[in-house]
N, C-alpha and C positions, 0 to 999 in steps of 0.2 A: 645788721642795721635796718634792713628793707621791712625782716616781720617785727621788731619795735615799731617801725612807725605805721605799720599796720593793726598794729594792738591798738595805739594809739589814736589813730582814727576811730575804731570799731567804739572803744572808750567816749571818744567824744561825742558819736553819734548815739549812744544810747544814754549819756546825758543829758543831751538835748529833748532826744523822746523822753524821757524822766520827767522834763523839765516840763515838758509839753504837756502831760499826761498830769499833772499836778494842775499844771496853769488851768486844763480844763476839765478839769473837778471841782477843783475849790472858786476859779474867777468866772468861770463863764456862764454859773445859773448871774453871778448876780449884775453882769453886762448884758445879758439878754432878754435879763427880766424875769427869770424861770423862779425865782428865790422869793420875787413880788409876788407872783400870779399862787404860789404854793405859802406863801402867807396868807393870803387873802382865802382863799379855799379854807384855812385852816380858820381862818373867823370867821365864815358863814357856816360850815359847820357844826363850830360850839356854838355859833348863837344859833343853830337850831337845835344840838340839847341840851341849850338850855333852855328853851320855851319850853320843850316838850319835860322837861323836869319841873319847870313852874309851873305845870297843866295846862298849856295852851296849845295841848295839839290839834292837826288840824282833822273837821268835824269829818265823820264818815261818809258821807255824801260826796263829801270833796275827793275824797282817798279812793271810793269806787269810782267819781267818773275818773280822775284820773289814769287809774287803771283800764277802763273801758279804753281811751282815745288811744292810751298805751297799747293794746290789745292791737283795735282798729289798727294804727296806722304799721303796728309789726305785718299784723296777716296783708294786711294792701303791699307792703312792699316786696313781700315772701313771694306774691301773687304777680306781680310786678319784676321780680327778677326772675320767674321761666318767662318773661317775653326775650326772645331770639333778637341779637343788638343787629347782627346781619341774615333779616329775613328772605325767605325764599324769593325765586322771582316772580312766582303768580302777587304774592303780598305785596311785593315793591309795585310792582305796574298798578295794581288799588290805590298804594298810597301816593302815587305820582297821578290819579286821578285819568290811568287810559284804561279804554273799557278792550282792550286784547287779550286774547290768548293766546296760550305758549305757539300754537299752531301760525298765528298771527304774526309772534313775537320773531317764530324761527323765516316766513318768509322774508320779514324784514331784514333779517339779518342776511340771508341770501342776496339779498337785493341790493342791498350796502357792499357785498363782497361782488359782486358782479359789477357794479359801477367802477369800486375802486380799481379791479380786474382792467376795463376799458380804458379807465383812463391811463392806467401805467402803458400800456402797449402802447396807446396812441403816443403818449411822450416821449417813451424808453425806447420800446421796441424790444423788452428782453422776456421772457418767460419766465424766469426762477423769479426776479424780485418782483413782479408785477402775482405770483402766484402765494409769495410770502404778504404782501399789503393786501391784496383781497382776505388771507385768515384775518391777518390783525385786522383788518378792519370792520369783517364781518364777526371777530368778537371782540373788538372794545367799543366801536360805535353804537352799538343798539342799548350796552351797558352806560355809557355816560349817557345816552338822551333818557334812560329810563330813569335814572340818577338825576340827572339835570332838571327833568320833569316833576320828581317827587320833592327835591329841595328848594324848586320854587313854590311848589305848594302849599308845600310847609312854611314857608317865608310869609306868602301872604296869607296864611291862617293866624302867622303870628302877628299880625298888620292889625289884624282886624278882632282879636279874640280879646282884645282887653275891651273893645266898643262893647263887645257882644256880655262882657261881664258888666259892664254900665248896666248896660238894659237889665241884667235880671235883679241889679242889686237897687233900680228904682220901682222895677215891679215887686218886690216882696217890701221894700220899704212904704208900698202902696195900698200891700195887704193883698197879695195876688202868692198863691201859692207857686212854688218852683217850677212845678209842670207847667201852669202856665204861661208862663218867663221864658222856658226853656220854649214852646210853641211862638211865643213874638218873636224868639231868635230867630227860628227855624224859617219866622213868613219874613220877617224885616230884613235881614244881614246879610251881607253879598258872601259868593262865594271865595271860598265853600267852607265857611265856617256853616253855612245856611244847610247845605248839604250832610254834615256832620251832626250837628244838631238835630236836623230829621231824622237822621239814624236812631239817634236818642232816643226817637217820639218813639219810630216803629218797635223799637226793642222795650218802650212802656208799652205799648199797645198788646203785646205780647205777655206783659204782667211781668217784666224783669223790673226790679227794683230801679230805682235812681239810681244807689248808689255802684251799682254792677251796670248798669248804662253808660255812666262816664266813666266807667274804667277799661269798659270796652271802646270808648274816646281815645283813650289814651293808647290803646292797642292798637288802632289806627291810624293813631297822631302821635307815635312816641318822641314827643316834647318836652321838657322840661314842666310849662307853661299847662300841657294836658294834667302830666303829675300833681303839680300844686294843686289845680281845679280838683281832679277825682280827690285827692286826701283831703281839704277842705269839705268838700261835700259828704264823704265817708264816716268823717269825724264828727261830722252836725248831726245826720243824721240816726245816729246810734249814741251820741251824747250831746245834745241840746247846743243850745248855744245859738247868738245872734247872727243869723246868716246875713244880712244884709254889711252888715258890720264887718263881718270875716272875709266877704267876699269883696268888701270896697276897700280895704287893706288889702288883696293880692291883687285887684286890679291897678293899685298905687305902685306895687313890685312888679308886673309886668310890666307897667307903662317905665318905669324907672330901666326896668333893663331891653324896653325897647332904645331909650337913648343912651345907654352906655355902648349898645348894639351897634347904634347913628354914627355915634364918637369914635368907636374903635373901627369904623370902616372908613371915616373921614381923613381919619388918622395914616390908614395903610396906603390913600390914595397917592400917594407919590411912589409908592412900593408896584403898585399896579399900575401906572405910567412906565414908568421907569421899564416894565418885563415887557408889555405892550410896544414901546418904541425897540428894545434889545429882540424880539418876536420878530418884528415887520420890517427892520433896518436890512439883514439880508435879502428878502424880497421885493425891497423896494432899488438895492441896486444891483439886483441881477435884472429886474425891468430897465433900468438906464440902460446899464451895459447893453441890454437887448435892443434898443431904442437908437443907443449911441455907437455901438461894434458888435454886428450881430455876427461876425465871423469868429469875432475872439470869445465869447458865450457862446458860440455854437457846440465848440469840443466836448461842453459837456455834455451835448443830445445826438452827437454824431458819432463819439469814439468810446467803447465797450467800460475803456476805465472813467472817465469822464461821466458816464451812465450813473457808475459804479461810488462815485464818489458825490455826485448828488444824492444818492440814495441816501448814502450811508449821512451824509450830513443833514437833511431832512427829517434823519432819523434821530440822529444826538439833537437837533433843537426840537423836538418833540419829546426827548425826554429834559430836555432844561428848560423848557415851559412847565412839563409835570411837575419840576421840583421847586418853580416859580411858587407855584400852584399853590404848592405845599406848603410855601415859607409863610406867603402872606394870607394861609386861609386860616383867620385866628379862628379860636373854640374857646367857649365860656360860658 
């Protein structure tokens, strides 16, 4: 009786899958719209053989540049994807705008392990964990501030890079050639867009093309924001086209996803209270307690496991900040 009704199951569960596997074959292009969109495809299509059987193809001029901006913006991206997503640390400390080096970078980091080093004794009094927070600290500290450094920079290049496309798209609607647009940036526009933009100049100055100058932008600045800018300019210049016109359409899309940018962090603000108060609520009543029973908060600065147990929990809400961090750092 026991394997009947275990046939019996095995039966019902692969008609179900049957059933399943039909349902979403035959019902689920046309619930999801896949059945529309592969119509539709199938009459833009023929109605383009059929122009091009009634001789209305389209004229050769058109067909080359096409294929040019095709060309262009294949090789820009080809050229574009050997840039390194996690570059070395001389490049990051560049793109975070400090002028150190590694030599620099390593005293710093000594210096940060020495502090954290003092202050554990002075609190603890223990050696092994005061000798463990000096590593971590002297290699995760120097890495977030150079981190922290470069993605505020980044932040306010993006502040300010759609002003800085204003400016050149009323200097060429003015009859002012690019170079020169691109030099009002460089003297007008805070930083460091203004800084960026001089790089520009120097690398004409040098006889490097326009269009290999802002893409060495973009190497510097790998943004979203940078990208548009170099392909835009890439694509003009090696197949025509109204730059003033091109370029006041993407400064419409960066300013557009500068406020979607606005929105989606307005949005998270209660996300970020919320870790901020769950952060500082333990430190704020281990002050009471230290304020209101400094004998009963003492055990944990006076006895080995009490030491031991501050450690280790300063340790877990550092990493449930990280993963705080994590939750609400949206990406788009």
């Amino acid at each position: 009786m026991f394997p009947d009704s275990i046939s019996q199951l095995a039966i019902t569960v692969l008609a179900m899958f049957a059933v399943g596997g039909l349902a979403w074959v035959f019902i689920y292009p046309y619930l999801s719209g896949e059945a529309a969109a592969s119509d539709r495809l199938d009459r833009i299509s023929a109605g383009r053989n059929a122009a091009k059987r009634g001789g209305k193809a389209e004229p050769i001029e058109l067909v080359l540049r096409k294929k040019s901006v095709e060309n262009s913006i294949k090789e820009l991206e080809k050229r574009q994807d050997n840039i390194e997503r996690s570059p070395p640390l001389n490049i990051r400390m560049e793109q975070a705008g400090l002028k150190w080096t590694r030599t620099g970078y390593i005293i710093f980091s000594i210096v940060c392990g020495v502090v954290a080093f003092a202050a554990n004794m002075y609190l603890m009094g223990m050696l092994l964990p005061s000798i463990l927070s000096a590593v971590a600290t002297s290699i995760i500290f120097p890495r977030w501030y150079v981190n922290a450094a470069r993605k505020k920079r980044f932040f306010k290049f993006m502040m300010e890079f759609p002003n800085a496309l204003d400016v050149i798209v009323r200097g060429v609607k003015a009859g002012l050639p690019i170079g020169d647009c691109i030099r009002i940036v460089a003297n007008e526009s805070s930083e460091p867009v203004r800084s960026e933009f001089r790089q520009i100049l120097e690398a004409q100055a040098l006889n490097v093309p326009i269009p290999t100058a802002v893409e060495m932008l973009y190497q510097r600045i790998p943004l979203p924001e940078t990208n548009f800018f170099a392909i835009v300019i890439t694509v003009q210049q090696k197949s025509g086209g109204n730059l003033s016109e091109i370029l006041s359409n993407l400064s419409k899309v960066l300013r557009d996803r500068k406020k979607l940018r606005a929105k989606v962090r307005a949005l998270s603000q209660e996300s970020i209270a919320s870790a901020a108060i769950i952060g500082c609520l333990p430190l704020a009543v281990m002050g009471m307690l230290t304020i209101m029973n400094p004998k009963y908060i003492s055990l944990l600065f006076d006895r080995q496991l009490g030491q031991i147990m501050l450690f280790c929990a300063f340790a877990w809400m550092g990493v449930g900040a990280f993963i705080m961090k994590r939750m609400i750092d949206f990406d788009f």
